[in-house]
PDB file of N, CA, C and O in Angstrom, chain B, residues numbered from 101:
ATOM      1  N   UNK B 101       0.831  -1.169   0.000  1.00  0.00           N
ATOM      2  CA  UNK B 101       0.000   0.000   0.000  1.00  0.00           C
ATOM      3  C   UNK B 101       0.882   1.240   0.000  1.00  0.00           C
ATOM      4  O   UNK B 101       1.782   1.311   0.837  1.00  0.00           O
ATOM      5  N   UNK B 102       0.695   2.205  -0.860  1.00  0.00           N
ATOM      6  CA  UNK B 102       1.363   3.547  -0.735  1.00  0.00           C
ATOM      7  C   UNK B 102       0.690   4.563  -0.276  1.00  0.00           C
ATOM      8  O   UNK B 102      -0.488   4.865  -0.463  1.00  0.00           O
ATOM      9  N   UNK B 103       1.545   5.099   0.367  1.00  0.00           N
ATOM     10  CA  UNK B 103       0.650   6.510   1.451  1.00  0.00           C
ATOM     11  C   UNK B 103       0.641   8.039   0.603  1.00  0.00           C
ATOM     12  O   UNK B 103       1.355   8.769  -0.084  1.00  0.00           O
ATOM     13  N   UNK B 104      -0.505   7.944   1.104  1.00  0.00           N
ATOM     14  CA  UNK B 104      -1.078   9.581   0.053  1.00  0.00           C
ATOM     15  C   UNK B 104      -0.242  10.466   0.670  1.00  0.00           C
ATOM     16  O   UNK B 104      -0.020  11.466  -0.014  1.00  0.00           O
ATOM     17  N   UNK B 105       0.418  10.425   1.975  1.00  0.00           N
ATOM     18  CA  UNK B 105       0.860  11.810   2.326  1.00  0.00           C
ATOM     19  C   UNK B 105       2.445  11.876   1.654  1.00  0.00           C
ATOM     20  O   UNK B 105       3.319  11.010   1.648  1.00  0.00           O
ATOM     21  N   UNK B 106       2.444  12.814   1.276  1.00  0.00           N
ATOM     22  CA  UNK B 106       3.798  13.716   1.015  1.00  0.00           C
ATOM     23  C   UNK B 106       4.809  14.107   2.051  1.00  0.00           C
ATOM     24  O   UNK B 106       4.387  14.760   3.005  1.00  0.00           O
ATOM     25  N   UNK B 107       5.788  13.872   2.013  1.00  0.00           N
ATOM     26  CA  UNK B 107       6.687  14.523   3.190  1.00  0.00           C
ATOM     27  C   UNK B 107       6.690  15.287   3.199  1.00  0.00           C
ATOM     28  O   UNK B 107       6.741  15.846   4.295  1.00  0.00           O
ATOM     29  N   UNK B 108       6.623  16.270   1.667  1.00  0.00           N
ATOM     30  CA  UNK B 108       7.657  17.264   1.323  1.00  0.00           C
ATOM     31  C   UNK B 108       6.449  18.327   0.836  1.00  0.00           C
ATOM     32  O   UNK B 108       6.503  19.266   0.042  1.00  0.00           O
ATOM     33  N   UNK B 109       5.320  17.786   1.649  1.00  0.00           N
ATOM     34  CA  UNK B 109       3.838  18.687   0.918  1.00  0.00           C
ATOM     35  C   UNK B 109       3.653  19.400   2.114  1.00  0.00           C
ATOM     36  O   UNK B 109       3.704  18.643   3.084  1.00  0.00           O
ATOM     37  N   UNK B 110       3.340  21.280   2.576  1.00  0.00           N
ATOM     38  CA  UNK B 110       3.125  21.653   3.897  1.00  0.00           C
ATOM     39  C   UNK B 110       2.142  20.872   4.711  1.00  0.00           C
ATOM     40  O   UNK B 110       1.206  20.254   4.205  1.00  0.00           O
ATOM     41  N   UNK B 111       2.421  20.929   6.135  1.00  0.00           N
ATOM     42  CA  UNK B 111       1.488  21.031   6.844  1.00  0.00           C
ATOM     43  C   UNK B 111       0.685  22.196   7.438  1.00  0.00           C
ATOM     44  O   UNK B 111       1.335  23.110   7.947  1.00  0.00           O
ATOM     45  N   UNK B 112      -0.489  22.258   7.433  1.00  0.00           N
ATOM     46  CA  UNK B 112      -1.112  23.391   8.021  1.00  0.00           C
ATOM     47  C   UNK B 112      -1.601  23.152   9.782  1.00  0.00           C
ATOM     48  O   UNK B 112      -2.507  22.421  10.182  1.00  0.00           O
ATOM     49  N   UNK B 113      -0.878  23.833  10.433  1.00  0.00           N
ATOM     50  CA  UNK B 113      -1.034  24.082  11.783  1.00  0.00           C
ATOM     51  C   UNK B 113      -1.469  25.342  11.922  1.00  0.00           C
ATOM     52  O   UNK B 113      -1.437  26.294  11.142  1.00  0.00           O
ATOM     53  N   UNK B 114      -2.043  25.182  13.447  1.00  0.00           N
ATOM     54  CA  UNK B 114      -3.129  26.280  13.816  1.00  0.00           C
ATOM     55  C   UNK B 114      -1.987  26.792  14.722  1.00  0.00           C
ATOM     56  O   UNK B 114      -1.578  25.937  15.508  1.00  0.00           O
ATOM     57  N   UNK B 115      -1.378  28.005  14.788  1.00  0.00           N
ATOM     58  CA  UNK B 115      -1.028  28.902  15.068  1.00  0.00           C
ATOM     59  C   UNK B 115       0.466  28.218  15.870  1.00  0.00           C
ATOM     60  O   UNK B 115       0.687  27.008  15.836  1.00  0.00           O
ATOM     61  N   UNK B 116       1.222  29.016  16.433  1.00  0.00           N
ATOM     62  CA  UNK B 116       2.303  28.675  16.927  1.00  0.00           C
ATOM     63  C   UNK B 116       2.362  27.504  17.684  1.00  0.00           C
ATOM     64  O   UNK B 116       3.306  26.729  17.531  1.00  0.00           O
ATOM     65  N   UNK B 117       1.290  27.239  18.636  1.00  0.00           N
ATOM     66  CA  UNK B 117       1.184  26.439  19.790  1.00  0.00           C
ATOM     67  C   UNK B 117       1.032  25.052  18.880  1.00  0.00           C
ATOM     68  O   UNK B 117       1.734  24.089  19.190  1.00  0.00           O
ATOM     69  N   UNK B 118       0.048  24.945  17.677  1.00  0.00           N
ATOM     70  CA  UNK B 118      -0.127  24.112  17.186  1.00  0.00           C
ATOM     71  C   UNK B 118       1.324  23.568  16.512  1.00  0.00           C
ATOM     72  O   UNK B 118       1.756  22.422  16.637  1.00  0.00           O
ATOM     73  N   UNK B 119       2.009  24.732  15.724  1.00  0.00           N
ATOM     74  CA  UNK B 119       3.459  23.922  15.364  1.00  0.00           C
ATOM     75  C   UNK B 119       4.079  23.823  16.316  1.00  0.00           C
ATOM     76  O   UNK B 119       5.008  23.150  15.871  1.00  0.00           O
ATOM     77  N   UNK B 120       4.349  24.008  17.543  1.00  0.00           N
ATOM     78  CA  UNK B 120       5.352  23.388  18.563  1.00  0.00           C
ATOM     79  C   UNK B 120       4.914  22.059  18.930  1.00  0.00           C
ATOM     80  O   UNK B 120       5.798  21.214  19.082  1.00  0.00           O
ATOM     81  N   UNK B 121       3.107  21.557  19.185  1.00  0.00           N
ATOM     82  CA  UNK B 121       3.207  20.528  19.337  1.00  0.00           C
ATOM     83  C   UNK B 121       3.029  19.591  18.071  1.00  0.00           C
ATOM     84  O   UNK B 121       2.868  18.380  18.224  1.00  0.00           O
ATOM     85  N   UNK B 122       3.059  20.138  16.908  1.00  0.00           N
ATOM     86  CA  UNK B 122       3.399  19.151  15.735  1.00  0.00           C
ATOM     87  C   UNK B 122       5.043  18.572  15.748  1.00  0.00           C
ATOM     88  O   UNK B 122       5.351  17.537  15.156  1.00  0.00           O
ATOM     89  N   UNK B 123       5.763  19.179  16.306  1.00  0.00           N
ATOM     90  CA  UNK B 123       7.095  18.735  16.962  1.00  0.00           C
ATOM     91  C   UNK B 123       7.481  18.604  17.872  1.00  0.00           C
ATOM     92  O   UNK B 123       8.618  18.856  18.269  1.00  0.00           O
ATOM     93  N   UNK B 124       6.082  17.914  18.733  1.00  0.00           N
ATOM     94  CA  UNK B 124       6.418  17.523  20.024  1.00  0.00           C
ATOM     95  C   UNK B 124       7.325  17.824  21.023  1.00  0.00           C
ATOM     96  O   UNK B 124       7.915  17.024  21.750  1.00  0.00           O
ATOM     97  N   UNK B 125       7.419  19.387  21.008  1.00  0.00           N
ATOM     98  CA  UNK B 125       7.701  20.095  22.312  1.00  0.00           C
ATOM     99  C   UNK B 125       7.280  20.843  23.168  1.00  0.00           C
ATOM    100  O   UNK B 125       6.547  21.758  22.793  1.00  0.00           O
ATOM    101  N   UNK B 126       7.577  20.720  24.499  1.00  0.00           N
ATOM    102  CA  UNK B 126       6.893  21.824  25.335  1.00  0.00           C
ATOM    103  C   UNK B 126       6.788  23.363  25.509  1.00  0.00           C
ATOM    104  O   UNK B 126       7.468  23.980  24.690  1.00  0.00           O
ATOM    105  N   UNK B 127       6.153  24.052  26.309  1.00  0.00           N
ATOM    106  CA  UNK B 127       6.373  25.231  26.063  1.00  0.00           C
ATOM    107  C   UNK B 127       7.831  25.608  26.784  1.00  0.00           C
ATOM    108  O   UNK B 127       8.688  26.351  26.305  1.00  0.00           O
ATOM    109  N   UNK B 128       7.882  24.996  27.892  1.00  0.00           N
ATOM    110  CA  UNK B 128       9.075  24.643  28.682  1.00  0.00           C
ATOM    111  C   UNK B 128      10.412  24.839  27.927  1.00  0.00           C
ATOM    112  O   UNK B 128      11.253  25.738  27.915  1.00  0.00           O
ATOM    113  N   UNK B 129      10.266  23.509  27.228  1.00  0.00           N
ATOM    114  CA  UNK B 129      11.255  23.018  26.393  1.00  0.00           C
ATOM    115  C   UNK B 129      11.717  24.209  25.079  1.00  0.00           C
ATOM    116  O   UNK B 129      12.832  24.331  24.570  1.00  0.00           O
ATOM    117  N   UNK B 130      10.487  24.972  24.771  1.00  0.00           N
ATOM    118  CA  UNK B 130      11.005  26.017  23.726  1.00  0.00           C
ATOM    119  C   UNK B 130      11.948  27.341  24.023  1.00  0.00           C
ATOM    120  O   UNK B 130      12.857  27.916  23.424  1.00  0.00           O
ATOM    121  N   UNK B 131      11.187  27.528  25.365  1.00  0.00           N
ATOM    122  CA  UNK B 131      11.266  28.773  26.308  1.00  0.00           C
ATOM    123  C   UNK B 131      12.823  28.284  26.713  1.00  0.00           C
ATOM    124  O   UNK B 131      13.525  29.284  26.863  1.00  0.00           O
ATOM    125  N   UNK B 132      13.633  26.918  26.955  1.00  0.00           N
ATOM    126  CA  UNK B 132      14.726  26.993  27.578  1.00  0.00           C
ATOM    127  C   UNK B 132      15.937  27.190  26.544  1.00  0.00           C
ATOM    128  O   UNK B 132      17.091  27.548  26.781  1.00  0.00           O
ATOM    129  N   UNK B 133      15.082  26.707  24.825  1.00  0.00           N
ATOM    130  CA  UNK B 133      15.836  27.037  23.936  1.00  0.00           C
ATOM    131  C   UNK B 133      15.914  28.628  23.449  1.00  0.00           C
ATOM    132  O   UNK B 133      16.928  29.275  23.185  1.00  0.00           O
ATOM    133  N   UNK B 134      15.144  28.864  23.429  1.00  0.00           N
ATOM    134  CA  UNK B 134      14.901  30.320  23.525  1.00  0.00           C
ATOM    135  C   UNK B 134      15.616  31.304  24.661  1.00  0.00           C
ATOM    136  O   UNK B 134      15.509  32.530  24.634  1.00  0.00           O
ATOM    137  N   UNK B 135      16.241  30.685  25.499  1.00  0.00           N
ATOM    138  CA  UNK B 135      16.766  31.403  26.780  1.00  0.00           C
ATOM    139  C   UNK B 135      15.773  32.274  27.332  1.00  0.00           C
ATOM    140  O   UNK B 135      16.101  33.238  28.023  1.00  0.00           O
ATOM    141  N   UNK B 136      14.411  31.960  27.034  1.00  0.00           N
ATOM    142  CA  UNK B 136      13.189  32.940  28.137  1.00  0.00           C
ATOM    143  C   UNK B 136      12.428  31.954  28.958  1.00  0.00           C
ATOM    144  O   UNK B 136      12.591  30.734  28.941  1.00  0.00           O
ATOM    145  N   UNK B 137      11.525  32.670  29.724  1.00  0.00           N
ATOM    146  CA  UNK B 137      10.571  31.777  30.437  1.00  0.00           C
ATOM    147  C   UNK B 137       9.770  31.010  29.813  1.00  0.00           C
ATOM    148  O   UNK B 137       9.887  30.830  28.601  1.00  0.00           O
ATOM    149  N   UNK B 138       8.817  30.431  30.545  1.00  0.00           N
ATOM    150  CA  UNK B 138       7.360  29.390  29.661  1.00  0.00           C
ATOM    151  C   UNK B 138       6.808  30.232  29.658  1.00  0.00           C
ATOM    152  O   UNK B 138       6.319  30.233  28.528  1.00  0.00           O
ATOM    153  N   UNK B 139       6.331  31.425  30.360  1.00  0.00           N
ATOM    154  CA  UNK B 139       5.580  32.106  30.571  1.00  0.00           C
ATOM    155  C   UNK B 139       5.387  32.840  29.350  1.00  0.00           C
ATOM    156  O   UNK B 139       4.376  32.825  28.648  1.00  0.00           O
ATOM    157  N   UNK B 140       6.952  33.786  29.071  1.00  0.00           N
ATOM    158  CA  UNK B 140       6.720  34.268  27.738  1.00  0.00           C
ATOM    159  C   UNK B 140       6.567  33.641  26.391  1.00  0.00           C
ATOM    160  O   UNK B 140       6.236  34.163  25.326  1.00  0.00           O
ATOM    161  N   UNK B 141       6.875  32.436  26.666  1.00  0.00           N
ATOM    162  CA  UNK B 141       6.339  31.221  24.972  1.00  0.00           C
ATOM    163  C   UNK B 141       5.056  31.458  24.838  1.00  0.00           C
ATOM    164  O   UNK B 141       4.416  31.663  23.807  1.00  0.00           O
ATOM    165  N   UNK B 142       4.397  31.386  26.922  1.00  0.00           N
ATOM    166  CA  UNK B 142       2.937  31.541  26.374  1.00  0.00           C
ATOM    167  C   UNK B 142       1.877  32.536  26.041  1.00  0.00           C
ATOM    168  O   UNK B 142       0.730  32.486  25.597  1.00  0.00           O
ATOM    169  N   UNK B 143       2.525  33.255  26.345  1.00  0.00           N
ATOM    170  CA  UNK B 143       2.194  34.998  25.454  1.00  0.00           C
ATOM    171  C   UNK B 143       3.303  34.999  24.467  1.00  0.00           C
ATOM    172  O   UNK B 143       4.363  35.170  25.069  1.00  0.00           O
ATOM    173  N   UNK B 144       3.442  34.900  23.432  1.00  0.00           N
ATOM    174  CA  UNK B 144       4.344  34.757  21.936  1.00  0.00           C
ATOM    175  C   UNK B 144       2.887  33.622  21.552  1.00  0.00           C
ATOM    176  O   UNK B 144       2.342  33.825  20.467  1.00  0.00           O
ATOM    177  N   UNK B 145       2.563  32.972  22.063  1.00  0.00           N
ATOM    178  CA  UNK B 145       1.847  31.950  21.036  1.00  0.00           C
ATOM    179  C   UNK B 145       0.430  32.275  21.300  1.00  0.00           C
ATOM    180  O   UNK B 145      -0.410  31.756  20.565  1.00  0.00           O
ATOM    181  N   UNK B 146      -0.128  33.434  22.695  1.00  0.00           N
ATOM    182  CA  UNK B 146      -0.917  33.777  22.367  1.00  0.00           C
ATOM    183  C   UNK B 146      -1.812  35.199  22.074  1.00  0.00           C
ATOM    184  O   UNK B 146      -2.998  35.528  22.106  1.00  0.00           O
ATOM    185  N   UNK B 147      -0.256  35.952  21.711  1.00  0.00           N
ATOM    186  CA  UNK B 147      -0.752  36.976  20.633  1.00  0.00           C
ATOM    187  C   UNK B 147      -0.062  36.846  19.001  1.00  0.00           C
ATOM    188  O   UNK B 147       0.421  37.764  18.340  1.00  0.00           O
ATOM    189  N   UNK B 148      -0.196  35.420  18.627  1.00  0.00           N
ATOM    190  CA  UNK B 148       0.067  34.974  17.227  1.00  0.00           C
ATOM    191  C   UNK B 148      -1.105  35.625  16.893  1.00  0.00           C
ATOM    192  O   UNK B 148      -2.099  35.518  17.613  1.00  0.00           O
ATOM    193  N   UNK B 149      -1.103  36.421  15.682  1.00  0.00           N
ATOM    194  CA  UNK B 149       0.440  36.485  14.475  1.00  0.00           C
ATOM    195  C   UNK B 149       0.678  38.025  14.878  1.00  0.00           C
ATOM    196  O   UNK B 149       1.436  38.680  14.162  1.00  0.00           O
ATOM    197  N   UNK B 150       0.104  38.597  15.920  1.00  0.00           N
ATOM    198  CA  UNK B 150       0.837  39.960  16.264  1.00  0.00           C
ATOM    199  C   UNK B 150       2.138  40.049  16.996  1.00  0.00           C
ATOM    200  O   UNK B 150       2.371  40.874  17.879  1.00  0.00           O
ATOM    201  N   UNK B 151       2.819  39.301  16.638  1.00  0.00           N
ATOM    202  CA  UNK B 151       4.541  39.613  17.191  1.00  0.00           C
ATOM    203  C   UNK B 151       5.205  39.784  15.817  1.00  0.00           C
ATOM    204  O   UNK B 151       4.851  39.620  14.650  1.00  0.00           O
ATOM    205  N   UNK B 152       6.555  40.271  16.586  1.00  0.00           N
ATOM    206  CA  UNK B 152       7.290  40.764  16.023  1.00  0.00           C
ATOM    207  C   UNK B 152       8.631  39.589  14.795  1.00  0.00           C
ATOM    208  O   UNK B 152       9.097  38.578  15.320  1.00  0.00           O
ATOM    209  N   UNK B 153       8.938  39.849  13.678  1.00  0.00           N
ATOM    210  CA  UNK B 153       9.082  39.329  12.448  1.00  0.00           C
ATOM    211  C   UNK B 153      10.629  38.048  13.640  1.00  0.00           C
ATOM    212  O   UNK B 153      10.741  36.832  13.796  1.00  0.00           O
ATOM    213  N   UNK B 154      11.353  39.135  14.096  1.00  0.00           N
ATOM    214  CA  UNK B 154      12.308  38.575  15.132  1.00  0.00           C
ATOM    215  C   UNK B 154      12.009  37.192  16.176  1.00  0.00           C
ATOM    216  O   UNK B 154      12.545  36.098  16.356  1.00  0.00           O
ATOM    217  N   UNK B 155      10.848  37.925  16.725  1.00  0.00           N
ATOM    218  CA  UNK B 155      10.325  36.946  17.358  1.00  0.00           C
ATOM    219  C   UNK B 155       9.928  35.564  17.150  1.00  0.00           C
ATOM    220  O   UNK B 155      10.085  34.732  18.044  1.00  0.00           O
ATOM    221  N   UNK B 156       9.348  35.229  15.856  1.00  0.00           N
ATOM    222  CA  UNK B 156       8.646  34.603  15.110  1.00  0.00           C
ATOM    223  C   UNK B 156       9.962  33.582  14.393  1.00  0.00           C
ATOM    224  O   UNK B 156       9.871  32.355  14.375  1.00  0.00           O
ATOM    225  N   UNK B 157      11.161  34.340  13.828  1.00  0.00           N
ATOM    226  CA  UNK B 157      11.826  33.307  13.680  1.00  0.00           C
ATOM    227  C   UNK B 157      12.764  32.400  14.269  1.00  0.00           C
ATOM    228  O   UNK B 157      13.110  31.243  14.029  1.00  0.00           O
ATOM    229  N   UNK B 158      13.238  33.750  15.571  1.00  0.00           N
ATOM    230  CA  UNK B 158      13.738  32.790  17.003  1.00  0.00           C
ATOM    231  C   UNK B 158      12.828  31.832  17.399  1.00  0.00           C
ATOM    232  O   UNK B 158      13.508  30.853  17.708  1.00  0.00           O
ATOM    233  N   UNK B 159      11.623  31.574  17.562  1.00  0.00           N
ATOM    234  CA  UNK B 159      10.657  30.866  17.805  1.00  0.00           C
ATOM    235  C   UNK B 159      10.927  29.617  17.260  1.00  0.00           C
ATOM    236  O   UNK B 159      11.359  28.665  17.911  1.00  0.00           O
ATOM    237  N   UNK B 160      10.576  29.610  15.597  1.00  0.00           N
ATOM    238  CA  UNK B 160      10.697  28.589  14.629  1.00  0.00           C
ATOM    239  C   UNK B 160      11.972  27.696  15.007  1.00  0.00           C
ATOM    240  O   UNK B 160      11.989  26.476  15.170  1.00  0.00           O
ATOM    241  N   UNK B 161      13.201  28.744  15.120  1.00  0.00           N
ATOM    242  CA  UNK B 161      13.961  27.874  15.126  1.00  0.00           C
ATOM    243  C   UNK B 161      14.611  27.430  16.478  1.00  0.00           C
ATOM    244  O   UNK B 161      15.784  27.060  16.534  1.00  0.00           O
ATOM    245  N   UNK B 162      13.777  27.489  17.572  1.00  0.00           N
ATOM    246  CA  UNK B 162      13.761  26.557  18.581  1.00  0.00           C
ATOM    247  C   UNK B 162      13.106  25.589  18.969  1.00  0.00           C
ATOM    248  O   UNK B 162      13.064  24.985  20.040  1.00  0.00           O
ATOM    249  N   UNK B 163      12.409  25.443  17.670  1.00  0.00           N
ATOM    250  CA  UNK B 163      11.355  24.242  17.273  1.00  0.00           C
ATOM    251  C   UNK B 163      11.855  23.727  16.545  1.00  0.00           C
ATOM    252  O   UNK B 163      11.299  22.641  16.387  1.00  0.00           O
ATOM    253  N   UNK B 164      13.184  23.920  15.521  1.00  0.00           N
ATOM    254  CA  UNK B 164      14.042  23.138  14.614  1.00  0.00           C
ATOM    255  C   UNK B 164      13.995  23.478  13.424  1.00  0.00           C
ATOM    256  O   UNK B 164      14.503  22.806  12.527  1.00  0.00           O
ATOM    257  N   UNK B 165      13.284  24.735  13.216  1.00  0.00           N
ATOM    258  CA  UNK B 165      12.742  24.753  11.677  1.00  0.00           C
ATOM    259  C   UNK B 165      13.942  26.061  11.758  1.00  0.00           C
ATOM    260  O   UNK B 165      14.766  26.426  12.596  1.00  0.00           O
ATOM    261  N   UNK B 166      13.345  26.703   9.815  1.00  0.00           N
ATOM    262  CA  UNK B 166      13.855  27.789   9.495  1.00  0.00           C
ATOM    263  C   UNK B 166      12.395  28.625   9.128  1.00  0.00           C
ATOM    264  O   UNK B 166      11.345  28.091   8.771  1.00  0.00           O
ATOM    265  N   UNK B 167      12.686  30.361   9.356  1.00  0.00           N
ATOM    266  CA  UNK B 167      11.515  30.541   8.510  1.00  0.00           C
ATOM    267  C   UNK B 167      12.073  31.312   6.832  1.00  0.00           C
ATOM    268  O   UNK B 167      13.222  31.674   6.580  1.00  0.00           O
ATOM    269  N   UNK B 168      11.050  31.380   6.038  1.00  0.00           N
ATOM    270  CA  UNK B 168      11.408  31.395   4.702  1.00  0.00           C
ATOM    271  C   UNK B 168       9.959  32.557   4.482  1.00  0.00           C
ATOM    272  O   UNK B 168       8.799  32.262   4.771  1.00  0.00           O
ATOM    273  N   UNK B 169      10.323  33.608   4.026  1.00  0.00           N
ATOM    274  CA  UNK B 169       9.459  35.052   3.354  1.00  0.00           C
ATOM    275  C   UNK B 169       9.580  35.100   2.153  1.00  0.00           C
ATOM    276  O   UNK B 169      10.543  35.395   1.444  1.00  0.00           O
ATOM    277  N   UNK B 170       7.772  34.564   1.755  1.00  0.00           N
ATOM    278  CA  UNK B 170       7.811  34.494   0.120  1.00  0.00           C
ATOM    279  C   UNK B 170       6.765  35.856   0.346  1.00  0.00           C
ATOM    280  O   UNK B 170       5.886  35.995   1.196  1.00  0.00           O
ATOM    281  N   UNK B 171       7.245  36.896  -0.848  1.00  0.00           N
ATOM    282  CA  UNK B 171       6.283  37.833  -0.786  1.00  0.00           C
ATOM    283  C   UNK B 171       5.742  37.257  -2.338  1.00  0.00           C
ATOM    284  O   UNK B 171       6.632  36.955  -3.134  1.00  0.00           O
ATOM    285  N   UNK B 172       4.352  37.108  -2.757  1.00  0.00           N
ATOM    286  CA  UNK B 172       3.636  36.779  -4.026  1.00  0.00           C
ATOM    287  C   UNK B 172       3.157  37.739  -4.553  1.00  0.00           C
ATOM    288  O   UNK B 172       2.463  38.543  -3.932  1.00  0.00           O
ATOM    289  N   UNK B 173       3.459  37.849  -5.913  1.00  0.00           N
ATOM    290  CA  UNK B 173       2.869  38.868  -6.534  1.00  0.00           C
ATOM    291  C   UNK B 173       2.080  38.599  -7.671  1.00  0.00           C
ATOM    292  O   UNK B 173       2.057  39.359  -8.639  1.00  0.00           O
ATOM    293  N   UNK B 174       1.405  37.508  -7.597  1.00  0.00           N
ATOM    294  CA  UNK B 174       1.046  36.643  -8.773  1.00  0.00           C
ATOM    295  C   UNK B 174       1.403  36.299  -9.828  1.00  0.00           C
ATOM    296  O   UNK B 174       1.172  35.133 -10.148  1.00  0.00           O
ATOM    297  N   UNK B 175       2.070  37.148 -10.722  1.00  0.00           N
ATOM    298  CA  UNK B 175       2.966  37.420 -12.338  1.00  0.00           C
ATOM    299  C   UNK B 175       4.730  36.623 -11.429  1.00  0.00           C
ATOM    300  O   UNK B 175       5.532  35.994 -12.119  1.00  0.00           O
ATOM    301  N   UNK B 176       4.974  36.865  -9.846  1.00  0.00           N
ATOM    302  CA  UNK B 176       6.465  36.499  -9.747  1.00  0.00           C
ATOM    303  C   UNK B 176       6.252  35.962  -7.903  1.00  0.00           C
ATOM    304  O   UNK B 176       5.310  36.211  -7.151  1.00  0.00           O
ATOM    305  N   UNK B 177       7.164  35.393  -7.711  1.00  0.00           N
ATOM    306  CA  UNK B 177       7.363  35.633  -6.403  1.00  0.00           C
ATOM    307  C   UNK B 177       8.515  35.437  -5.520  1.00  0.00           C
ATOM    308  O   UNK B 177       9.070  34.344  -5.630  1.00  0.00           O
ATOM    309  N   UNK B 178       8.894  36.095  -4.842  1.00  0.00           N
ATOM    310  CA  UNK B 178      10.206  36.472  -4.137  1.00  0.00           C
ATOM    311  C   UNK B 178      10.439  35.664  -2.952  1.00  0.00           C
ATOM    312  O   UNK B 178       9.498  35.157  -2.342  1.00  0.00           O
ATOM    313  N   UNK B 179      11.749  35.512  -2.572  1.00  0.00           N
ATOM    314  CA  UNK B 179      12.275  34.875  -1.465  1.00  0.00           C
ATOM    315  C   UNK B 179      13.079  35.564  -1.013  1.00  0.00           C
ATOM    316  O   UNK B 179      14.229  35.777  -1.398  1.00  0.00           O
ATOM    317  N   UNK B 180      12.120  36.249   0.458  1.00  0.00           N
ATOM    318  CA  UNK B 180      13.386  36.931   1.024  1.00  0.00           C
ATOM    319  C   UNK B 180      14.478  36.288   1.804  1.00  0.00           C
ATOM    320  O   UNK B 180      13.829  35.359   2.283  1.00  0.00           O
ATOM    321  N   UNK B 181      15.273  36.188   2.107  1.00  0.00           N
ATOM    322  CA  UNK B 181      16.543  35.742   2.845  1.00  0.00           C
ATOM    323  C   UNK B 181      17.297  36.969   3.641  1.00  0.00           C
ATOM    324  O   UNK B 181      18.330  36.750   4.275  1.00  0.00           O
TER     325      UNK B 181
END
């Protein structure tokens, strides 16, 4: 049997809290990678998506990821880096 899912197809998670536990970590556990409290993981995840661009990718990548800014312009679309 072959599996419909894609590795390499996004997943859609519901807001920050939802991708930290799609990678099965705590808030704990983010906050110690992050060098802040739990406390502040849990205000960062619950005034998503009103933080700051900084914030958002220190975040990501104490969850293991990278983040990647495609601005679309329909006719092109850009990758910021």
């Amino acid at each position: 049997m072959t599996s419909l899912v894609n590795p390499n197809d996004p997943l859609v998670v519901h807001g920050l809290a939802g991708l930290r536990r799609s990678v099965n970590l705590t808030q704990e556990q983010v906050a110690q990678r992050m060098g802040i409290t739990q406390q502040s993981v849990n205000r960062i995840e619950r005034n998503w998506p009103a933080i700051h661009v900084g914030t958002l990718i220190r975040y990501v990548e104490a969850c293991g990821g990278e983040v990647s800014i495609h601005a679309d312009f329909g006719y092109r679309r850009f990758i910021l880096r």
